[in-house]
C-alpha positions as CSV (number, residue, x, y, z in Angstrom):
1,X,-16.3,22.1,-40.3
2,X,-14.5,24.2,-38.2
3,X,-10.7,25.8,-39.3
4,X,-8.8,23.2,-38.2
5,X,-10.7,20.8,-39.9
6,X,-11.1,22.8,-42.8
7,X,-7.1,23.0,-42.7
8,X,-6.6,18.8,-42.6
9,X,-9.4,19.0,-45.8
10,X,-6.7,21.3,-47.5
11,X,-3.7,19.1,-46.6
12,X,-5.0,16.2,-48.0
13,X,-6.4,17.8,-51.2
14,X,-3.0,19.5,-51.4
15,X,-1.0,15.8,-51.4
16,X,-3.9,14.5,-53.8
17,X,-2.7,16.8,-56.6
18,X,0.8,16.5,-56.5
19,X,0.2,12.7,-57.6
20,X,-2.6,13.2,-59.7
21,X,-3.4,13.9,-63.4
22,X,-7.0,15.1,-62.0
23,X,-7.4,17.9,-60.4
24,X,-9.9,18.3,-56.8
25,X,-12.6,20.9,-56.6
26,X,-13.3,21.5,-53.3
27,X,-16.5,23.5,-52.1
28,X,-16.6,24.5,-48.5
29,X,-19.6,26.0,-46.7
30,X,-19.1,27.6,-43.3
31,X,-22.4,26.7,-40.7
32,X,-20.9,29.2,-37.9
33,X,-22.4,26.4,-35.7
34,X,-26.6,26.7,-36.5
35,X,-27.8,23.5,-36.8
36,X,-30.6,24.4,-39.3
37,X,-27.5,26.1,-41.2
38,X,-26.1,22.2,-41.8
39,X,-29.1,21.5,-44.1
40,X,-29.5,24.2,-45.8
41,X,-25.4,23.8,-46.7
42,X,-25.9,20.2,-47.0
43,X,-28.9,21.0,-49.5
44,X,-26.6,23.7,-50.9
45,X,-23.6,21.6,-51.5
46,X,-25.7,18.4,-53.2
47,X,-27.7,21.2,-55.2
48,X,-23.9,21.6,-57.1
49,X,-23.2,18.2,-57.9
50,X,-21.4,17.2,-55.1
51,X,-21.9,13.7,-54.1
52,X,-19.6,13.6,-51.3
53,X,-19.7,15.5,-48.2
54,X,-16.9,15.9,-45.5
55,X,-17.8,17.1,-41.8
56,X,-20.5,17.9,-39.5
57,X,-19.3,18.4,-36.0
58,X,-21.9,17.0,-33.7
59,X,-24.0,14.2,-34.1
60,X,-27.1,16.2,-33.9
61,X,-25.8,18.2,-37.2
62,X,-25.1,14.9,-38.7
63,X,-28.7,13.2,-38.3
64,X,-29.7,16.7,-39.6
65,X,-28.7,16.1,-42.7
66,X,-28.4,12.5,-43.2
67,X,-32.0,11.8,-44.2
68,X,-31.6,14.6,-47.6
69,X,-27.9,13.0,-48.2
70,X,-29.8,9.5,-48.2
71,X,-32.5,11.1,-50.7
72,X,-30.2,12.4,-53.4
73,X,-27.5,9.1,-52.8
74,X,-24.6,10.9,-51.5
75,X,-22.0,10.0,-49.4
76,X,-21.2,11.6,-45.6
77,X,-17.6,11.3,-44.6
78,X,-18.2,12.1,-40.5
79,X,-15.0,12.5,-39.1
80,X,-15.3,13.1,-35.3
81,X,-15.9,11.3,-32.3
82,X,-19.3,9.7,-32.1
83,X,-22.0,7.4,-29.3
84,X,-21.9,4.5,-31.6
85,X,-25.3,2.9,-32.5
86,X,-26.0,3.7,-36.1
87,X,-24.7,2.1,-39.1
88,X,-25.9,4.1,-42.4
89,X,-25.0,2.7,-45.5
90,X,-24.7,6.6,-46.5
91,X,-21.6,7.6,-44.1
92,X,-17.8,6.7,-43.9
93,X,-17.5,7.1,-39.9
94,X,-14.1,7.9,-39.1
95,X,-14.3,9.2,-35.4
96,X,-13.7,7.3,-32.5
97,X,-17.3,4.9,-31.2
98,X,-17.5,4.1,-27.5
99,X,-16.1,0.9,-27.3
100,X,-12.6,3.1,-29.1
101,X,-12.5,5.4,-26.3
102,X,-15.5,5.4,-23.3
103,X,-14.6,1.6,-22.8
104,X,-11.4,1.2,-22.5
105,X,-11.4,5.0,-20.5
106,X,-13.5,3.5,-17.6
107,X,-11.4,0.2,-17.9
108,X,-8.6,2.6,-16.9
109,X,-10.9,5.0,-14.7
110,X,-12.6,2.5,-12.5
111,X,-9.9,0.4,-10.7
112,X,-8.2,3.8,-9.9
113,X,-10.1,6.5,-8.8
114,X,-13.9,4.3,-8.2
115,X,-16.8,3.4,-9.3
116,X,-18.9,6.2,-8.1
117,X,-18.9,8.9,-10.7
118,X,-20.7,11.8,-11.7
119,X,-22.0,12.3,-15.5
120,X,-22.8,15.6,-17.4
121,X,-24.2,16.1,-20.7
122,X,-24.9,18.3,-23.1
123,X,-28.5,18.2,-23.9
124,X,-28.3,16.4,-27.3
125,X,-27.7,13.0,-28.3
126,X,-24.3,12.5,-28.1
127,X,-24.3,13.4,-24.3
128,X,-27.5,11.0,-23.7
129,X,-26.2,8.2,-25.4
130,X,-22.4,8.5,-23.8
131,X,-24.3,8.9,-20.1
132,X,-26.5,5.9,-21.1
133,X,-23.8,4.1,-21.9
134,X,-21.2,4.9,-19.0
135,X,-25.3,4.0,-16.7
136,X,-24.6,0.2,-18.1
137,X,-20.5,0.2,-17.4
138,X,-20.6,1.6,-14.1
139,X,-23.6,-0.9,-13.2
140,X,-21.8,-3.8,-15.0
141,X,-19.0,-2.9,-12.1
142,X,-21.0,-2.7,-9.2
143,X,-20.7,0.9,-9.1
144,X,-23.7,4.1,-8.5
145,X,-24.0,7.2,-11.1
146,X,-24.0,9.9,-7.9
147,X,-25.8,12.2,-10.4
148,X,-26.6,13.0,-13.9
149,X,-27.1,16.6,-15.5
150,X,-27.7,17.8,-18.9
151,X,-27.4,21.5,-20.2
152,X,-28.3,23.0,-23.5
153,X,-25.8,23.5,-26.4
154,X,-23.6,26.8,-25.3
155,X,-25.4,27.5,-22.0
156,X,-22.0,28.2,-19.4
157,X,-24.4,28.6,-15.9
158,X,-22.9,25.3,-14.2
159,X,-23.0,26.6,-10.4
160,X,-25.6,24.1,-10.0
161,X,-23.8,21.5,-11.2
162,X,-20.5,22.3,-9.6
163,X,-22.4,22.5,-6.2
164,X,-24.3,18.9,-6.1
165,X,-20.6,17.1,-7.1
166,X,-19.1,19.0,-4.4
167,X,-22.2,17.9,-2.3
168,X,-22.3,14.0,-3.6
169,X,-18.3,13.8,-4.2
170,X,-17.8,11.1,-6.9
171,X,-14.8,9.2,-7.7
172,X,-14.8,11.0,-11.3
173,X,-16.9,12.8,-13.6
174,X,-17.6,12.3,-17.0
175,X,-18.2,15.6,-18.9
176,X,-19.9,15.0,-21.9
177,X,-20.4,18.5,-22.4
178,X,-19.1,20.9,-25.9
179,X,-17.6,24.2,-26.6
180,X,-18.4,26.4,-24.4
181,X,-20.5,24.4,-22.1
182,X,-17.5,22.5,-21.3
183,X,-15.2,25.4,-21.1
184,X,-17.1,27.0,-18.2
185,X,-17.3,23.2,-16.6
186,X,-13.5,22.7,-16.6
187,X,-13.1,26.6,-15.1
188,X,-15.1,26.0,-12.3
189,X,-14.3,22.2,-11.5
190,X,-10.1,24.3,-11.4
191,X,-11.9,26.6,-9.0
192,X,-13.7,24.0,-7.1
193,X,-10.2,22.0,-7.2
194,X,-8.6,25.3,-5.2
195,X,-10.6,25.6,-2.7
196,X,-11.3,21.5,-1.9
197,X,-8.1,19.5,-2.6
198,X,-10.5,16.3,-2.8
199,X,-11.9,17.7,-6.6
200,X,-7.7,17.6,-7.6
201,X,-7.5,16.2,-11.3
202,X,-5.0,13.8,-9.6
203,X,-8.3,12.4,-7.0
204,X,-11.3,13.6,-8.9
205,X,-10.5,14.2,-12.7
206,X,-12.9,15.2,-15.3
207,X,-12.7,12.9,-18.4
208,X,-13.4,13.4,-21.9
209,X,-14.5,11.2,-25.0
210,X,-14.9,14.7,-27.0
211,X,-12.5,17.6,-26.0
212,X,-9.9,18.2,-28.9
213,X,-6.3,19.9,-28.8
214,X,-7.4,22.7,-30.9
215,X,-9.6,23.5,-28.1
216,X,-7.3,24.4,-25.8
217,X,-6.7,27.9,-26.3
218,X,-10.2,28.6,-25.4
219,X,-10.2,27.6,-22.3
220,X,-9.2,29.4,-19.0
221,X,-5.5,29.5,-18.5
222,X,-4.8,26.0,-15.7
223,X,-8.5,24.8,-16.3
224,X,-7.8,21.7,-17.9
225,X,-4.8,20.9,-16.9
226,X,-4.5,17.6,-15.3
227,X,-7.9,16.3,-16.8
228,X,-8.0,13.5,-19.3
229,X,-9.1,13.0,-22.6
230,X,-9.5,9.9,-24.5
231,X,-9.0,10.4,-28.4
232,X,-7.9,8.6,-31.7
233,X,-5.2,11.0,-32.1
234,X,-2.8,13.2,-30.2
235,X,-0.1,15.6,-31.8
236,X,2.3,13.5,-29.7
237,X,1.8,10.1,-31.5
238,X,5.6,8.9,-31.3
239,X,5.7,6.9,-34.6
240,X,7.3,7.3,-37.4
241,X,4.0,7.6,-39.6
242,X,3.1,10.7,-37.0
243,X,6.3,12.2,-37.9
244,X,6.2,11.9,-41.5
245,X,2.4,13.4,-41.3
246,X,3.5,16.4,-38.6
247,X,6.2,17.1,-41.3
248,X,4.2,17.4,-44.3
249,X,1.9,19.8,-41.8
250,X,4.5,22.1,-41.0
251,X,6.0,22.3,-44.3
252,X,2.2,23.2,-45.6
253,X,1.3,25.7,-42.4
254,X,4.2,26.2,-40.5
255,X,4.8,25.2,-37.0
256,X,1.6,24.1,-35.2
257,X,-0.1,21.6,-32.9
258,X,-2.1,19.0,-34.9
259,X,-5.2,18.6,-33.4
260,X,-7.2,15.2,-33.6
261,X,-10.0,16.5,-35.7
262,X,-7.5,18.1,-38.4
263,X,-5.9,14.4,-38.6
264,X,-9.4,13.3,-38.8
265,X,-10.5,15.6,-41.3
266,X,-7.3,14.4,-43.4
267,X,-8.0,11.0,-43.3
268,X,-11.6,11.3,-44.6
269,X,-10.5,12.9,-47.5
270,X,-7.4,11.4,-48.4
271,X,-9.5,8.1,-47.9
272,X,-12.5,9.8,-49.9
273,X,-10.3,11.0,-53.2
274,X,-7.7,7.7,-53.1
275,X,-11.6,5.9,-53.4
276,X,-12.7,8.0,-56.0
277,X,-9.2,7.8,-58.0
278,X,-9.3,3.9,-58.1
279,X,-12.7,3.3,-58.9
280,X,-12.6,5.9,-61.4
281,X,-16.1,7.5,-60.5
282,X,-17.5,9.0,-57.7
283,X,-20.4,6.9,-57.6
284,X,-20.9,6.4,-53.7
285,X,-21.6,2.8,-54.0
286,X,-18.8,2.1,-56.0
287,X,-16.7,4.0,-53.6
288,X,-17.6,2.3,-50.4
289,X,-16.7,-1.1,-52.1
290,X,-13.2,0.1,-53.4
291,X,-12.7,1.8,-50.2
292,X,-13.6,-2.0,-48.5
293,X,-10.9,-3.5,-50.5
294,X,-8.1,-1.0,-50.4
295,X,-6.4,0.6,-47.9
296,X,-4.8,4.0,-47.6
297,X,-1.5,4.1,-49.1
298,X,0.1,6.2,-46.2
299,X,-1.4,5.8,-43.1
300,X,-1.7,9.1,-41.4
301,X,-0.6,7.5,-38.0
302,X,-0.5,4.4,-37.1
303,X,-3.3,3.5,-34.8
304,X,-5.8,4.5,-37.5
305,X,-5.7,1.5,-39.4
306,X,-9.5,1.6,-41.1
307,X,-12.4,3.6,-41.0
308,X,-13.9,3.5,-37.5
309,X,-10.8,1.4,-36.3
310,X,-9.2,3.1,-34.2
311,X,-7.9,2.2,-31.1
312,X,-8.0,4.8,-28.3
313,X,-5.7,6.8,-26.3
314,X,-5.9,8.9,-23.0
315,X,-4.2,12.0,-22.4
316,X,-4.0,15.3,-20.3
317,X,-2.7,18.7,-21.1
318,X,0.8,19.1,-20.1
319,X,1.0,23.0,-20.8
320,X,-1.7,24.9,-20.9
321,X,-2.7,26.2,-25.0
322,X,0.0,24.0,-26.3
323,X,-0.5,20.2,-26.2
324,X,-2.0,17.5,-24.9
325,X,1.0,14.9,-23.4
326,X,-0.1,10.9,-24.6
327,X,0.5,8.1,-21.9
328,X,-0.2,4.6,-21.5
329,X,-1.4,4.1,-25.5
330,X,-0.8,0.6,-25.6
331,X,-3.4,-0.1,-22.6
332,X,-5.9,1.7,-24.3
333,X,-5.0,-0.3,-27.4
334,X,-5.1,-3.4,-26.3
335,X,-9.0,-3.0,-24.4
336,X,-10.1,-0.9,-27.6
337,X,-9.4,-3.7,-30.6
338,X,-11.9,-5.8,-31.3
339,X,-14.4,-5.2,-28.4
340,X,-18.5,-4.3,-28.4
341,X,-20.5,-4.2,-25.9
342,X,-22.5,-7.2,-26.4
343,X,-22.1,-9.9,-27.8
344,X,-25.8,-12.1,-27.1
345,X,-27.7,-13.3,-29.6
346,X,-30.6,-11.2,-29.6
347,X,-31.9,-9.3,-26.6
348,X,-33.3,-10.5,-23.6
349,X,-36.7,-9.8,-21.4
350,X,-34.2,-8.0,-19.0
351,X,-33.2,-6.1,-21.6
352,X,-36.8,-4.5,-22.2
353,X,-38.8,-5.0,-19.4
354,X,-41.7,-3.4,-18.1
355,X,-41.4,-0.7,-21.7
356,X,-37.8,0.1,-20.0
357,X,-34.9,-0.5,-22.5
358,X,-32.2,-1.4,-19.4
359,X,-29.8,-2.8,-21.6
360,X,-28.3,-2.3,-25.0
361,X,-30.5,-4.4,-27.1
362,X,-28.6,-6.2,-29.7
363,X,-29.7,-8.5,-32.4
364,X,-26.7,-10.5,-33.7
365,X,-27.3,-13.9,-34.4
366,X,-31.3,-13.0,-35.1
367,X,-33.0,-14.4,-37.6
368,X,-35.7,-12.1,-39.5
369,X,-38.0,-12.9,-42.0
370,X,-39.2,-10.3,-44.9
371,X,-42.3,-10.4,-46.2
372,X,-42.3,-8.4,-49.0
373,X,-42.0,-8.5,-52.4
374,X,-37.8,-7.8,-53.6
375,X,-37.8,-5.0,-54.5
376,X,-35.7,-1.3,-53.4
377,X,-36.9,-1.1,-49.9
378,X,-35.9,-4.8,-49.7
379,X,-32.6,-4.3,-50.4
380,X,-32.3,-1.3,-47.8
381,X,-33.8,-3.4,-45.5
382,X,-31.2,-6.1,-46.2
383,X,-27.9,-4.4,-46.4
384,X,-29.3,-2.5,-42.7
385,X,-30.3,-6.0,-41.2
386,X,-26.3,-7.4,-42.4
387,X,-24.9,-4.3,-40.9
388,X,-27.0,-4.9,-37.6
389,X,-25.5,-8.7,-37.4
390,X,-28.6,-10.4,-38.6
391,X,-29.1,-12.7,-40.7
392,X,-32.4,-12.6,-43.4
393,X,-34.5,-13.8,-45.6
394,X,-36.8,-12.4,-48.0
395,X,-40.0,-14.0,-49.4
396,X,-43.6,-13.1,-50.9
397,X,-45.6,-16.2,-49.3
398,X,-47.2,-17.7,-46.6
399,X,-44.8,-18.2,-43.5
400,X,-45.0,-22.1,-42.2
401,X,-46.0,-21.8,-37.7
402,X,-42.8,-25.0,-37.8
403,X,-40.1,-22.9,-39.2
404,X,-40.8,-19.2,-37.4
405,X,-37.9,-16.8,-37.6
406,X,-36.7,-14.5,-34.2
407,X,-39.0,-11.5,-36.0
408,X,-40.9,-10.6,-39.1
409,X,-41.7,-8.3,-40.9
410,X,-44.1,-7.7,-42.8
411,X,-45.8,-5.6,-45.8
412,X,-48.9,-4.2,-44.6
413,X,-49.1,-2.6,-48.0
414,X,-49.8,-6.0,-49.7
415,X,-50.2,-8.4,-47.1
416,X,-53.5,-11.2,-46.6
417,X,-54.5,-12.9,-43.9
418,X,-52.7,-15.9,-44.3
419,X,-49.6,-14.3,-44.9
420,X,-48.7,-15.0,-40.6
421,X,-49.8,-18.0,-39.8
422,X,-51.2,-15.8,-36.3
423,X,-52.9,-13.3,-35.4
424,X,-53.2,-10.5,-32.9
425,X,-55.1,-11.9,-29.8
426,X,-51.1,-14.5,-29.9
427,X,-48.7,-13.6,-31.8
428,X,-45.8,-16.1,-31.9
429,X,-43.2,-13.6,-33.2
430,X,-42.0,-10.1,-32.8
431,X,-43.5,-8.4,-35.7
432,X,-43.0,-4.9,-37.6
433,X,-45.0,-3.8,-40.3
434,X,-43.9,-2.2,-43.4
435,X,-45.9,0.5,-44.4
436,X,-46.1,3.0,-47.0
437,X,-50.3,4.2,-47.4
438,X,-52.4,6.2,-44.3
439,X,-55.0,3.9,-45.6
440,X,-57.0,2.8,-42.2
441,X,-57.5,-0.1,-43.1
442,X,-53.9,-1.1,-43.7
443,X,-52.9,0.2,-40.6
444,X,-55.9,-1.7,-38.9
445,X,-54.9,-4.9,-41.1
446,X,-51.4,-4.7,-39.4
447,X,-52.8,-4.2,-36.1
448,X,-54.5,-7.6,-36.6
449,X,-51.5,-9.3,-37.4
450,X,-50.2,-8.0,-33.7
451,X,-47.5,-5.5,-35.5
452,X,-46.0,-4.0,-32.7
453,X,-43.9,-1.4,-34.8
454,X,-44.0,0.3,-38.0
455,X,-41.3,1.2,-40.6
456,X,-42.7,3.9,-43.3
457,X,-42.0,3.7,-46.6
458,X,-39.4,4.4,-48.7
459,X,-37.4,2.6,-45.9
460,X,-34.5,4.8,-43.9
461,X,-31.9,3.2,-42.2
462,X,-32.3,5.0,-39.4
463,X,-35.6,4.0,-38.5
464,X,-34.5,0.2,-38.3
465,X,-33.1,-0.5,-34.9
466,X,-35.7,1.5,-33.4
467,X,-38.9,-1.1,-34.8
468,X,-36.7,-3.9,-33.7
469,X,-36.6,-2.7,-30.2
470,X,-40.0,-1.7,-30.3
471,X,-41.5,-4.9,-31.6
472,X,-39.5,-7.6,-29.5
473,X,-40.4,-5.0,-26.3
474,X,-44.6,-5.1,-27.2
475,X,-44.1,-9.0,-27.8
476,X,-42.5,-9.5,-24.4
477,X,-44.8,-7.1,-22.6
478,X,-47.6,-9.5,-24.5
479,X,-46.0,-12.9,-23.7
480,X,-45.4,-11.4,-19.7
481,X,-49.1,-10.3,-19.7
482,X,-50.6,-13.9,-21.0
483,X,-48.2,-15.5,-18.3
484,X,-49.7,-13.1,-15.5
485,X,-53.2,-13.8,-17.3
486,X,-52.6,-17.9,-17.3
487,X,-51.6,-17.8,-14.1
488,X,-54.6,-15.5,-12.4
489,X,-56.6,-18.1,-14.2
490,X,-55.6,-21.2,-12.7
491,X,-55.5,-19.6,-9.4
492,X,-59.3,-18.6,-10.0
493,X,-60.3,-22.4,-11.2
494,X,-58.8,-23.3,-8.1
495,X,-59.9,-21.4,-5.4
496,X,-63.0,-23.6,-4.2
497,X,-60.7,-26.1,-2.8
498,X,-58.9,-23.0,-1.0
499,X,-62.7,-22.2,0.6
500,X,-62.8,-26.1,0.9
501,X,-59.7,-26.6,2.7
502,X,-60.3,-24.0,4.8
503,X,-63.6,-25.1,6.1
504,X,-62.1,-28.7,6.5
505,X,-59.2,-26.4,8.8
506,X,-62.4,-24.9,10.3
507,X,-63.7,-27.8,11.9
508,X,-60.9,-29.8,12.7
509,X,-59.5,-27.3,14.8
510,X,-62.7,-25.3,16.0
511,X,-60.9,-21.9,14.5
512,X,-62.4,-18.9,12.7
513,X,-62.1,-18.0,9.1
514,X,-59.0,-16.1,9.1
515,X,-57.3,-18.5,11.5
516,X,-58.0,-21.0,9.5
517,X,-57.1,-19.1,5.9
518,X,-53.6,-18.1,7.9
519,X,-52.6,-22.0,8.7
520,X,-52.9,-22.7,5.4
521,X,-50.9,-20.1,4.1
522,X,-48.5,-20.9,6.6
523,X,-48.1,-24.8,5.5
524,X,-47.9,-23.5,1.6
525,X,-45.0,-20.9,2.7
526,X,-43.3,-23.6,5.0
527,X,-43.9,-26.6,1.9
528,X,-43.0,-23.9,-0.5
529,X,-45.4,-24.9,-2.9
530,X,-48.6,-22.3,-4.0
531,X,-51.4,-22.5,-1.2
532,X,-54.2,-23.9,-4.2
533,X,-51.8,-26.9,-4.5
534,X,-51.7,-27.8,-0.4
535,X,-55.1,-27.1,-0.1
536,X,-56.3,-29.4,-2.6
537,X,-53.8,-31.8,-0.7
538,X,-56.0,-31.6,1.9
539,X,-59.4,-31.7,0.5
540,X,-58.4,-35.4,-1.6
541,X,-56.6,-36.4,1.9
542,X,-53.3,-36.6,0.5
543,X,-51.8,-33.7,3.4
544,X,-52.4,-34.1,7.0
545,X,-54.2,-31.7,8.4
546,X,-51.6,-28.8,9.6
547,X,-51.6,-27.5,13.2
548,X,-53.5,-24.3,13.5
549,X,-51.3,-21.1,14.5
C-alpha cells in the first residue's frame, strides 16, 4: 500500500489500542509497485502467521495474489476502487464497484455533455472491464464509443491519443488510465484544452472512477483542474462523522488532506480488528460472519455504511495540490443505492451470440444442479453459486430428463453414463465438468456428456463465472446450429416440389427456367410465406397459378 494508505492502516491500529486490552501487531511490506513483488510479499506476509491481509492497489495485484491467500485460508481486505464482477469468499471489498460510481457518473455525464464519448484504458483489467462496461451504458443510451485506446501500466506517450479525440471530438472521455499514465493524459488534454476551447473541462471533461486526492500533487500544476472524479470519499464530506474522523487525523498527523484511499484503508482495518475483537479469533471464516452481523461502531463517514456499500460522489479539484471540492452527493446517492446492472434471470442468446459475450451475462434466478459427491469442492462451489444469485442443489445420482435444472455440473472424475440422462450429439442443458485427473479418458468421458466447460480441481472461485459463460455460450451456439441444421433439412426434403412447381410455371406460361424460378419466388416474397410452402401450393392445386414476371 502506498503512504497514504499505509497512514489510514496506522490511524486505525492507533484508535484500536486505546480501547483495547490486546495489543495489534502490524507487519507492512512495501511492493514499490512490481507486481511480481505483491506475491512474493503476500507469500512473505502469510509465511509469518498473518492471516489477514490489507491492500493491493490495482486489481491486477489483487488477482496476483488471491489464488495463494485462497491456498493458505487467509483473508484480503481490498480497499480501493474496483470493475465489479468477482465475488471471492477470501476478500472484504471495500472500494467503490461500478454500479457505486461509473453508473451513476454517466447517469450524470450523459444528459449533459452527450452520449458520444471517448474511453482510455490502461492495459490491465480494470481499464478493460470499466471500458466494457461504459460499451454497454453508452449503447443502452443510444449513444457511439468515438474511440477506445489502452496503454501499458506507466507508459506517458499519449500524443496519439490526444490527436484522434481532437480528430473524433467526443462529448467526454473516460480515462481509465493510473499513475503516471493518467498524469501525462490530464497534461495534455489542459494543453489540448488551450489551444481548442471545445476540449474545456466545462464542454469536454475527462472523468475518473480511479484518480485519488493524494494524487494531486503529482500532477502538472492546472492539469486537472476542472475534471471530475467519482469516489466513495472526498476530504470535503460535510457530515458530522467526516469531522469527527478529519479530527482524530489531524490530531494524529497534523493538518493534511484526507485522501479516499487513507479513509479506505482505515475502514478495512478498523472493520478487520473490531471483527477480530468480537469473535475472539482471527479465524477468517469466523470473521466474515461477525463482520455480517455487526457493524462498525463509528462510521468513518457517513456514506460508507457496509463493506462495498457505498454510494458514490463526483467531484473536481478546486485548487490545484490541495483538494478536491464535492458537489451534487445526494444525486449520486440516490442512482448508486441499491442498483446492478441486470437484473434477468439468467442470460440470454443475445447475450452470447455468435461466441461474442455482448452483454453482461448474469445468472440470478438460475437453477444449477451438482453432481458430485458433498464434499470440500462442493461447498466452494455452493457458497460461489449463492454469491452469484443462484440457487443449487447437490446430489450423487441419476438426474430425471422431467425435472432438468438451467445448468449442470457435473464430476467427470466419477461420473457414468447414466449420470445425464443425454449425451453429446443433444445436450438438453448447459453443462460444465468438474475435473481434477489429465486422465484422457475422463476428459473424453466429459466430452460425451457435451461438457462445454471445465472447472479444475481443487475448485477456485474465480474460475466459476467464467465455465458458466462458457457453457450456456457452447449450448446456445449448439441449439442455433441444430435450428440452422433442422431447417436446411426440411428445405432439402422439400425441394422437388420447388423443381415441380416450377416446371408446372414452365408450361403454363411458356417461360424459361429462371423465369419461371423468379415468379415463384416473387409470389413466396409477396405471400410472405417460404417459397417450398407456395410451391407445393401449387403442385396439390391449392394456389393459382401466379402471373409470370
Amino acid at each position: 500500500m502506498g503512504r497514504d494508505a499505509r497512514d489510514g492502516a496506522d490511524l486505525a491500529i492507533a484508535e484500536f489500542g486505546d480501547v483495547s486490552d490486546g495489543g495489534v501487531d502490524a507487519l507492512f511490506f512495501d511492493p514499490h509497485a512490481d507486481l511480481a513483488a505483491y506475491l512474493d510479499g503476500a507469500r512473505d506476509l502469510l509465511r509469518q502467521g498473518c492471516r489477514h491481509i490489507v491492500g493491493t492497489i490495482t486489481s491486477a495485484a489483487r488477482k496476483e495474489v488471491l489464488p495463494l491467500i485462497e491456498k493458505h485460508d487467509g483473508l484480503l481486505w481490498y480497499m480501493c476502487p474496483y470493475e465489479g464482477f468477482e465475488a471471492n469468499e477470501s476478500v472484504i471489498y471495500l472500494g467503490g464497484c461500478p454500479n457505486q460510481h461509473l453508473l451513476p457518473l454517466f447517469e450524470y455525464l450523459i444528459p449533459r455533455y452527450g452520449k458520444r464519448p471517448y474511453l482510455v484504458g490502461a492495459n490491465y483489467v480494470w481499464g478493460w472491464e470499466m471500458n466494457r462496461l461504459a460499451r454497454e451504458l453508452v449503447g443502452s443510451a443510444g449513444g457511439e464509443v468515438l474511440g477506445e485506446r489502452y496503454l501499458p501500466l506507466d507508459e506517458t506517450a499519449v500524443e496519439r491519443i490526444i490527436a484522434e479525440i481532437e480528430q473524433r471530438r467526443p462529448s467526454f472521455i473516460l480515462n481509465n488510465l493510473i499513475g503516471p499514465s493518467s498524469y501525462a493524459f490530464l497534461a495534455a488534454m489542459r494543453a489540448l484544452a488551450d489551444r481548442d476551447p471545445a476540449f474545456r473541462p466545462e464542454v469536454c471533461p475527462v472523468v475518473s472512477c480511479d484518480l485519488m486526492e493524494c494524487e494531486l500533487a503529482d500532477i502538472a500544476p492546472g492539469a486537472a483542474t476542472g475534471q471530475l472524479c467519482a469516489a466513495s470519499y472526498f476530504d470535503t464530506l460535510a457530515t458530522s462523522e467526516n469531522a469527527r474522523f478529519k479530527r482524530n487525523v489531524h490530531a494524529r498527523f497534523g493538518e493534511r488532506r484526507v485522501s479516499s484511499v487513507f479513509a479506505s484503508a482505515y475502514t478495512a482495518v478498523k472493520l478487520a480488528l473490531a471483527a477480530i475483537s468480537a469473535a475472539s479469533t482471527d479465524d477468517p471464516r469466523a470473521v466474515r460472519q461477525q463482520l455480517s452481523r455487526q457493524p462498525l461502531a463509528e462510521p468513518v463517514w457517513a456514506a460508507c455504511h457496509r463493506c462495498g456499500n457505498q454510494p458514490c460522489g463526483a467531484a473536481l479539484p478546486s485548487r490545484p495540490h490541495q483538494q478536491f471540492q464535492q458537489f451534487r452527493r445526494d444525486r449520486f446517492a440516490a442512482a448508486a443505492c441499491g442498483r446492478s446492472l441486470s437484473h434477468r434471470r439468467q442470460p440470454s442468446a443475445a447475450e452470447t451470440a455468435g461466441g461474442v459475450m455482448r452483454q453482461t451475462p448474469t445468472f440470478a434466478g438460475s437453477k444449477v444442479t451438482i453432481l458430485h459427491r458433498e464434499d470440500g469442492n462442493t461447498e466452494k462451489l455452493v457458497r460461489q453459486l449463492r454469491l452469484l444469485g443462484v440457487e443449487e442443489n447437490v446430489q450423487w445420482a441419476p438426474l430425471s430428463s422431467s425435472d432438468l435444472p438451467d445448468i449442470i455440473m457435473v464430476d467427470a472424475d466419477q461420473g457414468w453414463d447414466d449420470l445425464l440422462p443425454f449425451d453429446r450429439q443433444a445436450p438438453l442443458r448447459p453443462v460444465v465438468a468438474l475435473l481434477g485427473s489429465e486422465a484422457p479418458g475422463r476428459i473424453a468421458w466429459a466430452l460425451s456428456q457435451g461438457a462445454g466447460a471445465i472447472i479444475a480441481k481443487p475448485v477456485a472461485s474465480s474460475a466459476v463465472y467464467p465455465a458458466l459463460v462458457m457453457a450456456l455460450s457452447i449450448q446456445q451456439e449448439r441449439e442455433e446450429a441444430q435450428d440452422r441444421i433442422r431447417h436446411l433439412e426440411e428445405r432439402s426434403r422439400l425441394r422437388p416440389l420447388v423443381y415441380a412447381a416450377v416446371e408446372r410455371l414452365m408450361v403454363s406460361h411458356a417461360i424459361g427456367e429462371d423465369q419461371a424460378y423468379r415468379t415463384l419466388r416473387e409470389c413466396a416474397m409477396r405471400r410472405r410465406l417460404p417459397m417450398e410452402q407456395i410451391a407445393a401450393f401449387i403442385v396439390a392445386g391449392a394456389e393459382p397459378l401466379p402471373e409470370a414476371i
